[in-house]
KEZALO-922138 format. One record per residue (C-alpha): residue number from 0; residue in three letters; x negated, y negated, z. Coordinates in steps of 0.1 Angstrom, whole numbers, plus 5000, padded with zeros to 4 digits. Each point is the difference from the previous one (the first is absolute). Layout:
BEGIN
<doba resi="NUM" resn="ALA" x="X" y="Y" z="Z"/>
...
//
This chain:
BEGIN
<doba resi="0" resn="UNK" x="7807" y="9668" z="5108"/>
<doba resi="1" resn="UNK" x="4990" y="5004" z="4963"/>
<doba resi="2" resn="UNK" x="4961" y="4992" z="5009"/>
<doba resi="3" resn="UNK" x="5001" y="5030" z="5026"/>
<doba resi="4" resn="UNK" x="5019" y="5022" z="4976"/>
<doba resi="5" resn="UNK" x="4974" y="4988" z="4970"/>
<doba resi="6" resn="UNK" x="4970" y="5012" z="5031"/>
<doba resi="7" resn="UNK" x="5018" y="5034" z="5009"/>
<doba resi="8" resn="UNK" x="5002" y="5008" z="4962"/>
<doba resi="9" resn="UNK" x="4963" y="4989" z="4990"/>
<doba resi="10" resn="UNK" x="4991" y="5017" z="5027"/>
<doba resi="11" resn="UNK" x="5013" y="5034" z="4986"/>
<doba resi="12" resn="UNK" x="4993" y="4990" z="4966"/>
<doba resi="13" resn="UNK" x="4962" y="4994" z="5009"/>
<doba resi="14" resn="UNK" x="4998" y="5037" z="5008"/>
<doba resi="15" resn="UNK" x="5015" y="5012" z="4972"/>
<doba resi="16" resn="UNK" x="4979" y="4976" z="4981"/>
<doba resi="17" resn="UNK" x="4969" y="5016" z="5014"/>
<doba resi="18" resn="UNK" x="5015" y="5036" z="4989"/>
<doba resi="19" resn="UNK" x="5006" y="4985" z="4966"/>
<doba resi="20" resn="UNK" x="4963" y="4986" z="5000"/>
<doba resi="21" resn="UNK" x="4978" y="5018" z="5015"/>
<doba resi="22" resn="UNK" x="4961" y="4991" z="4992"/>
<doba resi="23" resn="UNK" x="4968" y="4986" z="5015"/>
<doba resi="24" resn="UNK" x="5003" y="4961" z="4995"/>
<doba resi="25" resn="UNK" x="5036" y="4997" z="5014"/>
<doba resi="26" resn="UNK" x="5002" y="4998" z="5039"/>
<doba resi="27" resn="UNK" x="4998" y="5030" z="5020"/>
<doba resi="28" resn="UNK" x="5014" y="4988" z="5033"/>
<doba resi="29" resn="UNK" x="5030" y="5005" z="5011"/>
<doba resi="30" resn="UNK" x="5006" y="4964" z="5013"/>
<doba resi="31" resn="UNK" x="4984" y="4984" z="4971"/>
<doba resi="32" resn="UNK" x="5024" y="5020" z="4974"/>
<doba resi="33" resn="UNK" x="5026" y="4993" z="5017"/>
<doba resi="34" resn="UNK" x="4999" y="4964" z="5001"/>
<doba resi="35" resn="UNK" x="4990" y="4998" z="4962"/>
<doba resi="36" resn="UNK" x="5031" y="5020" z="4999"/>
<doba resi="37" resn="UNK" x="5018" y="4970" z="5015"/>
<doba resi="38" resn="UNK" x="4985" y="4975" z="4980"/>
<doba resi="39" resn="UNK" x="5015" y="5023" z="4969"/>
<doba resi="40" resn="UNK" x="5035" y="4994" z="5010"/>
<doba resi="41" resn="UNK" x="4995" y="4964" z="5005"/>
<doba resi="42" resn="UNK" x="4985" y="4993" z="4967"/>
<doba resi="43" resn="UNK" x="5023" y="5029" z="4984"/>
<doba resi="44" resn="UNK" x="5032" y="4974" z="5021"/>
<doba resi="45" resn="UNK" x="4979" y="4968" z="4988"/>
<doba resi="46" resn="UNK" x="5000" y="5013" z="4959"/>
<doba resi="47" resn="UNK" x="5028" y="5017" z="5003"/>
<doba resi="48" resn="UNK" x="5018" y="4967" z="5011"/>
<doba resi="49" resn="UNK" x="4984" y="4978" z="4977"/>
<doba resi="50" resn="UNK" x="5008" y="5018" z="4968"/>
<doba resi="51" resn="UNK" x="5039" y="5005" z="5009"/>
<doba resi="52" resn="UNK" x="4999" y="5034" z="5014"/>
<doba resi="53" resn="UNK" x="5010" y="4992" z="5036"/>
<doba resi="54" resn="UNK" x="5018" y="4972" z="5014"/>
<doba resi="55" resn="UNK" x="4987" y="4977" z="5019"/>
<doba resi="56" resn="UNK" x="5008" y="5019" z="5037"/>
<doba resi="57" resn="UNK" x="4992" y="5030" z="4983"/>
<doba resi="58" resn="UNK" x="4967" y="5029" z="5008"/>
<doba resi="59" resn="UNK" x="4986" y="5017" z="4977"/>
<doba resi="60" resn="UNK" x="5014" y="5037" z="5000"/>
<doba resi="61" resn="UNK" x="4982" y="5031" z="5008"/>
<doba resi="62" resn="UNK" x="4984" y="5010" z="4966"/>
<doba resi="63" resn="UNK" x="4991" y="4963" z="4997"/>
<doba resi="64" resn="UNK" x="4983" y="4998" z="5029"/>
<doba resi="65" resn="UNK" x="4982" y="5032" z="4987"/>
<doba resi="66" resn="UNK" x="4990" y="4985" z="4971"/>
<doba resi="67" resn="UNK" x="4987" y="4964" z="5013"/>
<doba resi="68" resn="UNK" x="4984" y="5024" z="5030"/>
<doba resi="69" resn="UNK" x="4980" y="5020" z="4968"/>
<doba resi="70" resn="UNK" x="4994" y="4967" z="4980"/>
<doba resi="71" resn="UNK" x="4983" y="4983" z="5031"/>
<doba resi="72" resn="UNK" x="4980" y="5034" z="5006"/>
<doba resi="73" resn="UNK" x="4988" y="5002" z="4968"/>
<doba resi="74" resn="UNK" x="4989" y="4964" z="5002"/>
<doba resi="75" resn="UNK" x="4981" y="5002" z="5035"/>
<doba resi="76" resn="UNK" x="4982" y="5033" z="4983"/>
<doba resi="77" resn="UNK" x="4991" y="4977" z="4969"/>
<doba resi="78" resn="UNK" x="4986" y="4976" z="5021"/>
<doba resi="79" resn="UNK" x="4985" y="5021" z="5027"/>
<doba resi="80" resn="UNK" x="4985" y="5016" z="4972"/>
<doba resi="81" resn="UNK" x="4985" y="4967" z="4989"/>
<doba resi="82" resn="UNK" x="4984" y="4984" z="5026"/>
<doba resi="83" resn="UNK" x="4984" y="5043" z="5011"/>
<doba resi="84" resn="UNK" x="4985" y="5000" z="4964"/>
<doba resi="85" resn="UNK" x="4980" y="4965" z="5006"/>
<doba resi="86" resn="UNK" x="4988" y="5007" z="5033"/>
<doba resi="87" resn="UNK" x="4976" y="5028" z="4984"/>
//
């Protein structure tokens, strides 16, 4: 139950994310932000877990998941902006 719960909330979170965000090199569709979104929360739960915040059956909350949803974003922009800038 807590991996659906850790979807439903990275799913929100990946919008909001993409509000927060906004900008060329980040992904502009809606499924693609959403699932980055998703990947947020589970590496927001994974960190989150690792350094003591959460227990071990434990999600990452809401503003978490916001966070790890922007962190990811920001690091599929960096890249994206990477490998755009070498194929010129």
């Amino acid at each position: 139950m807590e991996i659906l719960w850790t979807i439903i909330i990275g799913f929100v979170a990946g919008i909001i994310a993409k509000f927060i965000m906004p900008g060329d090199k980040e992904p502009s569709g809606f499924i693609l932000t959403t699932i980055l979104g998703i990947v947020g929360a589970f590496v927001a739960t994974f960190i989150g877990q690792a350094v003591g915040w959460y227990g071990p059956n434990e999600g990452a909350r809401f503003i978490g998941s916001i966070v790890g949803a922007c962190v990811v974003l920001a690091i599929y922009g960096f890249i994206a902006g990477r490998t755009s800038s070498r194929s010129l």
